[in-house]
C-alpha positions in Angstrom: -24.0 -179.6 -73.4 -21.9 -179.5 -70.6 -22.6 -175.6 -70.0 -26.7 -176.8 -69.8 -25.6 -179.5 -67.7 -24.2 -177.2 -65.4 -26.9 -174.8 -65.5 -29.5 -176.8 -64.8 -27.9 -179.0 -62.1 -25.9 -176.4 -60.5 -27.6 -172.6 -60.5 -31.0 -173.9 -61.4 -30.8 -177.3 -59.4 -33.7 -176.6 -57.2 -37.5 -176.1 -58.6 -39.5 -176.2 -56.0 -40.4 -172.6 -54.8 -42.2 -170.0 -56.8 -38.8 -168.0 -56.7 -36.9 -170.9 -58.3 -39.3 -172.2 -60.6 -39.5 -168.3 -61.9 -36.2 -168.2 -62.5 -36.0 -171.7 -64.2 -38.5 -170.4 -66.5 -37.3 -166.8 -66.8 -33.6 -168.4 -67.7 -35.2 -171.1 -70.6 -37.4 -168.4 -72.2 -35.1 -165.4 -72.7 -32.9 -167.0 -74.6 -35.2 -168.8 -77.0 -37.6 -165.2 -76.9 -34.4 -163.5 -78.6 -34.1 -166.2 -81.0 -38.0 -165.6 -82.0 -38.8 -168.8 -81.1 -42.7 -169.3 -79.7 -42.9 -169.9 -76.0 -45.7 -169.1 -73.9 -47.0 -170.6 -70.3 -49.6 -172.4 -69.7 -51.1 -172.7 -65.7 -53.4 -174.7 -64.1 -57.1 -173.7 -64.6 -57.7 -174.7 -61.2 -56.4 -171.7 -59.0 -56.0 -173.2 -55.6 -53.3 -175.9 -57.5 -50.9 -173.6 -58.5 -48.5 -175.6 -61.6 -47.2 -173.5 -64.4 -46.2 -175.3 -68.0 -43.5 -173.7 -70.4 -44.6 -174.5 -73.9 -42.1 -174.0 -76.7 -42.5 -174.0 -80.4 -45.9 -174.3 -82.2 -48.0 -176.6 -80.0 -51.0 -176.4 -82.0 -49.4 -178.1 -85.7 -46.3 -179.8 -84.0 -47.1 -183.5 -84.7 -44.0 -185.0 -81.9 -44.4 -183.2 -78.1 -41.4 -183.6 -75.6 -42.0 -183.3 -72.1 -39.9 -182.7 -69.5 -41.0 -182.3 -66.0 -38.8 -179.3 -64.4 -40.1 -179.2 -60.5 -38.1 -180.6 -57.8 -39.5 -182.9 -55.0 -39.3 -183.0 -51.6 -36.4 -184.2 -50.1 -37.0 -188.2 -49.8 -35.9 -189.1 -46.5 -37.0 -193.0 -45.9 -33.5 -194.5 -46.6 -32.7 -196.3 -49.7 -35.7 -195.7 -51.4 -35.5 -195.9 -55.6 -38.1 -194.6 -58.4 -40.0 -196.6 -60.3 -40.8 -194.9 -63.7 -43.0 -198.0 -64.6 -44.7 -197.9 -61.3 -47.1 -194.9 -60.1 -48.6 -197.6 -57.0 -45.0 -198.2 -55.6 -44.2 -194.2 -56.0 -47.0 -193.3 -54.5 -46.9 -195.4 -51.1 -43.4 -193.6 -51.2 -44.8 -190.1 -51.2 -47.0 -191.3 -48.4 -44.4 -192.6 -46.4 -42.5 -189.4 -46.8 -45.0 -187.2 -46.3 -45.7 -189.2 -42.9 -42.1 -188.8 -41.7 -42.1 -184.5 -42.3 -45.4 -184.8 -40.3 -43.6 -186.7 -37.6 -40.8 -184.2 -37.6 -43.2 -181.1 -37.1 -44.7 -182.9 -34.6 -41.9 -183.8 -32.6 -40.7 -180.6 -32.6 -43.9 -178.9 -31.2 -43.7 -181.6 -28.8 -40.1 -181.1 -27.5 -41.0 -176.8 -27.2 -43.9 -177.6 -25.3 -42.0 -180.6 -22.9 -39.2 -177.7 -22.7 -41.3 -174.8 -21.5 -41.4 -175.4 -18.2 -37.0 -175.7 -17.9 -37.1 -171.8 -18.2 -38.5 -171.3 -14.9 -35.4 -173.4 -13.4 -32.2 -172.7 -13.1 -29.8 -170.3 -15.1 -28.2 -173.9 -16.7 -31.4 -176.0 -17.2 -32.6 -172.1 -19.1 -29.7 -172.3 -21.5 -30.1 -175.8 -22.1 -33.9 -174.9 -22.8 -33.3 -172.1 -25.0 -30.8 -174.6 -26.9 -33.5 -177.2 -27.5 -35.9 -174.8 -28.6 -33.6 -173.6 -31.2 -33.1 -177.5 -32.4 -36.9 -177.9 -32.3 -37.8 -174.9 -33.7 -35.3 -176.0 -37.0 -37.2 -179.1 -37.0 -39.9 -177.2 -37.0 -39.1 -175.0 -39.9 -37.4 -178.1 -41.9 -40.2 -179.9 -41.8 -42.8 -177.4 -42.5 -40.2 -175.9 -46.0 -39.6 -179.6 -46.7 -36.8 -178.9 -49.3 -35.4 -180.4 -52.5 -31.8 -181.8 -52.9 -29.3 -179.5 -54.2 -28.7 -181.0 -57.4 -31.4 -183.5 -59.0 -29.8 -184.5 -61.5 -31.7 -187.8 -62.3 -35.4 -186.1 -60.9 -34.9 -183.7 -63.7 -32.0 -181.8 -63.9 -30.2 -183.6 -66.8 -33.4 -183.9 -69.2 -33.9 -180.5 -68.4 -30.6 -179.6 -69.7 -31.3 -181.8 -72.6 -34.5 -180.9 -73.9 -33.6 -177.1 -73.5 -30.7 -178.0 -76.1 -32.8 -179.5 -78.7 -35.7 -176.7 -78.1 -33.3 -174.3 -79.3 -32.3 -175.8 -82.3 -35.4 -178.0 -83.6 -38.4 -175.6 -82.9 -39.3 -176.3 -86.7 -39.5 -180.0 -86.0 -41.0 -180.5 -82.9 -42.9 -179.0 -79.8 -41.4 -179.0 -76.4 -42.9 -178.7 -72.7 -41.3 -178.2 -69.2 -44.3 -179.3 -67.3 -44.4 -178.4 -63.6 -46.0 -180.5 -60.5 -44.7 -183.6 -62.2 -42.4 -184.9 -60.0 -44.4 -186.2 -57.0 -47.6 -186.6 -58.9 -48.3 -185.9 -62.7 -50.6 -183.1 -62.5 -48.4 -180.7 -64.9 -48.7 -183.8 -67.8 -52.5 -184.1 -67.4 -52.4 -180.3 -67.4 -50.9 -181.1 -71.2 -53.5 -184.1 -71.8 -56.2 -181.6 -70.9 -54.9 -178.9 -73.1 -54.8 -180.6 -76.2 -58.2 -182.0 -75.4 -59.2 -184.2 -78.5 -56.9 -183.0 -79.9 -53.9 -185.3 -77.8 -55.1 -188.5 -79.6 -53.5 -187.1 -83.0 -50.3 -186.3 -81.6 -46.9 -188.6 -80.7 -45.6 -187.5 -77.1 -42.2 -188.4 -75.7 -41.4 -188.2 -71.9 -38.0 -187.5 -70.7 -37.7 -189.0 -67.7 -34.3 -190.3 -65.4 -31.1 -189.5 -67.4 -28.4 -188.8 -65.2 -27.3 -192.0 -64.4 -27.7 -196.0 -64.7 -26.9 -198.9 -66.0 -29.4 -198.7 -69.2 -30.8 -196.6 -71.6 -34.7 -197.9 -71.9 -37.4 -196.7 -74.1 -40.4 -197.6 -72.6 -43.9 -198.2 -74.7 -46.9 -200.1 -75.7 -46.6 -203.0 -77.8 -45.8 -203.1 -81.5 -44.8 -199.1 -81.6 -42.7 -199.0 -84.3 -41.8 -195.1 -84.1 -40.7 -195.8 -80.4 -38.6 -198.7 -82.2 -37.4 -196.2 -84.3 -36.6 -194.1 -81.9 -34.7 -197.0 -79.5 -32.4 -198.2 -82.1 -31.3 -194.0 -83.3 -30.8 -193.7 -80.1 -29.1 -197.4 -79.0 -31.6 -197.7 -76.1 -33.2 -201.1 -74.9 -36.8 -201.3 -75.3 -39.4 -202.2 -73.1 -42.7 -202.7 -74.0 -45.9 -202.4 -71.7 -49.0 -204.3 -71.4 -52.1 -202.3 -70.8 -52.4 -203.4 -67.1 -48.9 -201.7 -66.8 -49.8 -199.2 -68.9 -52.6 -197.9 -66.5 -49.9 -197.4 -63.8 -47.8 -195.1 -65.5 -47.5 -192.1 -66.4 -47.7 -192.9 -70.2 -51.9 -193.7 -69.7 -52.2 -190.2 -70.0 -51.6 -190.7 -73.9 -52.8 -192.7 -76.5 -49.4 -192.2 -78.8 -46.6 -192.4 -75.7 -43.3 -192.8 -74.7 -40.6 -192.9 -72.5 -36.9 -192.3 -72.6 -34.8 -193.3 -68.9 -31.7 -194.4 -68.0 -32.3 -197.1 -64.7 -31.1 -200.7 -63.5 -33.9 -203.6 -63.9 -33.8 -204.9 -60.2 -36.4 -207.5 -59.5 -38.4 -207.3 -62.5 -38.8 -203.3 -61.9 -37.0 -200.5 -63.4 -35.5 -198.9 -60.9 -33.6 -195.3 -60.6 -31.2 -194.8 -57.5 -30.5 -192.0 -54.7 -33.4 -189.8 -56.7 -34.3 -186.7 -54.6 -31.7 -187.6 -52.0 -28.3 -185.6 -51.3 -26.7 -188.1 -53.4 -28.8 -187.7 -56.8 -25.5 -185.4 -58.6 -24.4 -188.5 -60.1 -24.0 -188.4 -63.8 -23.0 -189.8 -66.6 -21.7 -187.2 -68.6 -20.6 -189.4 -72.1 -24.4 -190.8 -71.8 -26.0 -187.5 -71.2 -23.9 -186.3 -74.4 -24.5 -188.9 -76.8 -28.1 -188.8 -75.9 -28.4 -185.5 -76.8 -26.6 -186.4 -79.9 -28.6 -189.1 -81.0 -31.5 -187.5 -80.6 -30.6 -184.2 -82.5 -30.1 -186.3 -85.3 -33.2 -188.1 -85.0 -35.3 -184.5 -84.2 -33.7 -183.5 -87.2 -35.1 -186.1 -89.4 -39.4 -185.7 -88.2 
């Protein structure tokens, strides 16, 4: 576990480029591919989104689907802002506001080349100082136009990465599992899922491995009166929060009828709440939790 751990949070802990997300799914598939387990990948019908899914074991019969969004997010750069698993409204006026502050950066670097132009017909000192600027502008520029992940993401998804890749290796006979891409700042790679199982998605029992790095609490989070996500909370000594359909409708799990969430967070003002995700600081882990997780739910894989 520890290997995956480093893997995935280390040599694979950006996924936000073609090039990276390639090679995330390149380095998951060969491995299982010489094992002759079933993986295939799945992209988005609509060509001008590009998002591309890596399905593992038999998706059609599997009756339990684990899902595990692998992209990385922009870099979120309005201080001290938290996730909110339970709360696509709240995550979304984040994106915004990120979003907002790249623009501003672009802008204010096409701002200070223009206000500098005119220095270079000055004198030798006020042209180096120009040139200088430029450069600094010109990296703004470039930074905010690339907009680029943290290094590690450990909670946002590096160490459910890691996880699920352990138990799709060993439990292909038990259970389906899918990497899903464009996830993390909206959930177009899940509804890519929803929309590939068609009618078919009602029948099924979907898991969602969410925030695991790190945090005060293992949750599972689903509707009310679930008794296999009861199940599933006491195998793996996880709290249990259930949802009422109003809450239901802004998260992710309305994309299923049969849902469920497993994240490890701090309940701050009535909210669940994951820290420094997508930020410089988001290589915190818990290393015994992220272990005994994986554990847990071997043995509880095992058992379907």
């Amino acid at each position: 576990m520890k290997e995956a751990l480093v893997l995935f949070g280390q040599s694979l802990g950006k996924r936000q480029t073609d090039k990276e997300k390639i090679r995330f799914i390149n380095t998951v598939a060969k491995p299982l591919l010489a094992d002759n387990i079933k993986v295939q990948i799945h992209r988005n019908p609509i060509k001008r989104v590009k998002s591309n899914n890596l399905m593992i074991g038999d998706l059609e019969n599997a009756q339990y689907i684990f899902l595990t969004p692998y992209d990385t997010g922009k870099r979120m750069l309005v201080p001290h802002t938290v996730y909110r698993p339970l709360d696509d409204h709240y995550n979304q006026t984040k994106e915004k506001n990120n979003l907002l502050i790249y623009s501003g950066l672009g802008i204010l670097g096409v701002a200070g080349l223009f206000l500098t132009y005119s220095l270079f017909n000055m004198s030798f000192e006020l042209r180096i100082i120009a040139l200088l600027l430029d450069i600094m502008f010109i990296l703004l520029i470039a930074f905010s136009i690339m907009s680029p992940s943290a290094p590690a993401n450990m909670n946002r998804n590096s160490a459910a990465c890691a996880i699920t890749a352990v138990l799709a290796k060993t439990h292909r006979n038990n259970a389906a599992f899918i990497f899903t891409d464009q996830s993390i700042e909206s959930h177009l790679g899940i509804i890519q899922v929803r929309n590939w199982y068609q009618s078919d998605a009602d029948k099924k029992t979907f898991v969602i491995l969410d925030s695991l790095s790190d945090g005060e609490q293992l949750f599972v989070v689903c509707r009310k009166k679930d008794t296999f996500a009861a199940r599933l909370a006491n195998e793996i000594n996880a709290d249990i929060i259930t949802l009422s359909e109003s809450q239901i409708d802004n998260s992710v799990l309305s994309q299923f009828k049969h849902c469920m969430m497993i994240v490890s967070g701090s309940q701050i003002d009535g909210h669940l709440s994951v820290s420094h995700s997508r930020t410089n600081e988001d290589y915190h882990i818990n290393t015994k939790q992220v272990e005994e997780l994986e554990e847990h739910l071997n043995q509880f894989v095992e058992q379907l």
